[in-house]
C-alpha distance (Angstrom), angle and dihedral (degrees) to the residues before:
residue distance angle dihedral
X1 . . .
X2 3.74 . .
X3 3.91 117.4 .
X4 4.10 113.9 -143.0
X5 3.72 112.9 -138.6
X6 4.21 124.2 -154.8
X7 3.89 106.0 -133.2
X8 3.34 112.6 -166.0
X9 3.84 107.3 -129.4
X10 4.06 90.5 -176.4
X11 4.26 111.4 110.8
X12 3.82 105.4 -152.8
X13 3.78 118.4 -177.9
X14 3.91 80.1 -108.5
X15 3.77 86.5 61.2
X16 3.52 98.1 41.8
X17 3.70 94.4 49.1
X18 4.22 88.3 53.5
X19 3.90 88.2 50.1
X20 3.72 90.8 49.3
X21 4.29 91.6 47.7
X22 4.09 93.6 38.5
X23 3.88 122.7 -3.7
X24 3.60 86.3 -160.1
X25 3.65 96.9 54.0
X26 3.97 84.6 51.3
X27 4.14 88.4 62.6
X28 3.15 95.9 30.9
X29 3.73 85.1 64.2
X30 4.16 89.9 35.6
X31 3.77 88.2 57.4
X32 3.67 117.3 16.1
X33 3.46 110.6 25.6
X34 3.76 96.4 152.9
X35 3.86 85.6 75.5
X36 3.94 88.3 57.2
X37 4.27 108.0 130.2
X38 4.36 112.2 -117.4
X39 3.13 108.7 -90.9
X40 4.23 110.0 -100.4
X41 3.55 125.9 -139.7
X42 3.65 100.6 -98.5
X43 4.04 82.4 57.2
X44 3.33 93.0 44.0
X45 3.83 88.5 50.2
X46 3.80 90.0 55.9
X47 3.06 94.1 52.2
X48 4.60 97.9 54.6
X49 4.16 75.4 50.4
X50 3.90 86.9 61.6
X51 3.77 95.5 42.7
X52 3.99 96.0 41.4
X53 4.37 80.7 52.8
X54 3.99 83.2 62.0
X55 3.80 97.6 49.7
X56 3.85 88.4 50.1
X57 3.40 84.1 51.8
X58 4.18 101.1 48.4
X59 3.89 81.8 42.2
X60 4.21 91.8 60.9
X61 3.64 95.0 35.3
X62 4.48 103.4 31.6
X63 3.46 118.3 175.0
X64 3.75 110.4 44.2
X65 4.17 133.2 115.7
X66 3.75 116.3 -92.3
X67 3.34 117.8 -146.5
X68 4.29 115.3 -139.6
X69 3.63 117.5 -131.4
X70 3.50 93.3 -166.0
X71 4.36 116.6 69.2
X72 3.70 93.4 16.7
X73 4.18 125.1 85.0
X74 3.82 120.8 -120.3
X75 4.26 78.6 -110.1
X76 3.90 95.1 43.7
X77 4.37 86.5 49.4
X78 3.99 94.3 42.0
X79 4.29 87.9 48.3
X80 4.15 88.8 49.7
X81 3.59 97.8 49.4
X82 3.92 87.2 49.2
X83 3.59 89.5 52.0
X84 3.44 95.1 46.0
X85 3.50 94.6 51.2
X86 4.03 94.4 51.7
X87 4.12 74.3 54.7
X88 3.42 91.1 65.5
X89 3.62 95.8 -119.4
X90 3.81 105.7 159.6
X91 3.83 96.8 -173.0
X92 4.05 125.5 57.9
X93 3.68 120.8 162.4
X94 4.22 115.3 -148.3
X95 4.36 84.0 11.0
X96 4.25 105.3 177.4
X97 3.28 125.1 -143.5
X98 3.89 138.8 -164.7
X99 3.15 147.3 -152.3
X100 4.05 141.3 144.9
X101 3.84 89.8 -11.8
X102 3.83 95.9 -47.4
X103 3.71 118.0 120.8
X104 4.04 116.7 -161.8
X105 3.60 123.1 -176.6
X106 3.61 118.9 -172.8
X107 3.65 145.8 -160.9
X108 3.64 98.9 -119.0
X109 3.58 143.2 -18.4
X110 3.58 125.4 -157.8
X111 3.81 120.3 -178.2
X112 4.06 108.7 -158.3
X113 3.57 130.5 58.6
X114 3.95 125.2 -59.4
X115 3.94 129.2 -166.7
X116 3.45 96.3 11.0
X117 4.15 107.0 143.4
């Protein structure tokens, strides 16, 4: 009986970054990411930095659409942000792009000019 593994083929800068430290960590985590370590505290500490970034970043810019990571596909995120878009929504919080196999999600995107005095 042969088991069929998902690999994700995305590249997110969190990917990239892993490949750069460790390329074995990178398919490690490609291929067998049941054997992945827990994440520690100084990880996990990292990681409230990232997410207090994206509340700085709904405070600046309130009002717009945020897009879930979590219960939607990389396809089903990239296909809401385009419709959004064609909306005219001009702010999305954790928008995705991609391109050539590299998946980016960001903290905010906000189409229209910023700063200017």
């Amino acid at each position: 009986m042969t088991t069929t593994r998902t690999v994700n083929t995305f590249l997110s800068k969190s990917r990239f970054m892993l490949g750069l430290q460790c390329p074995k960590a990178l398919w490690l985590n490609n291929y067998r990411p049941e054997l992945k370590d827990e994440v520690s505290t100084s990880q996990d500490a990292i990681f409230q930095c990232g997410t207090d970034v994206g509340v700085l970043a709904r405070d600046l810019f309130p009002g717009g659409v945020e897009i879930p990571y979590d219960g939607l596909t990389t396809t089903e995120q990239l296909a809401r942000i385009r419709q959004l878009l064609d909306d005219g929504v001009t702010t999305l919080y954790e928008a995705a792009f991609s391109h050539d196999g590299v998946f980016v999600k960001v903290d905010l995107l906000h189409k229209g000019r910023v700063g200017v005095a």
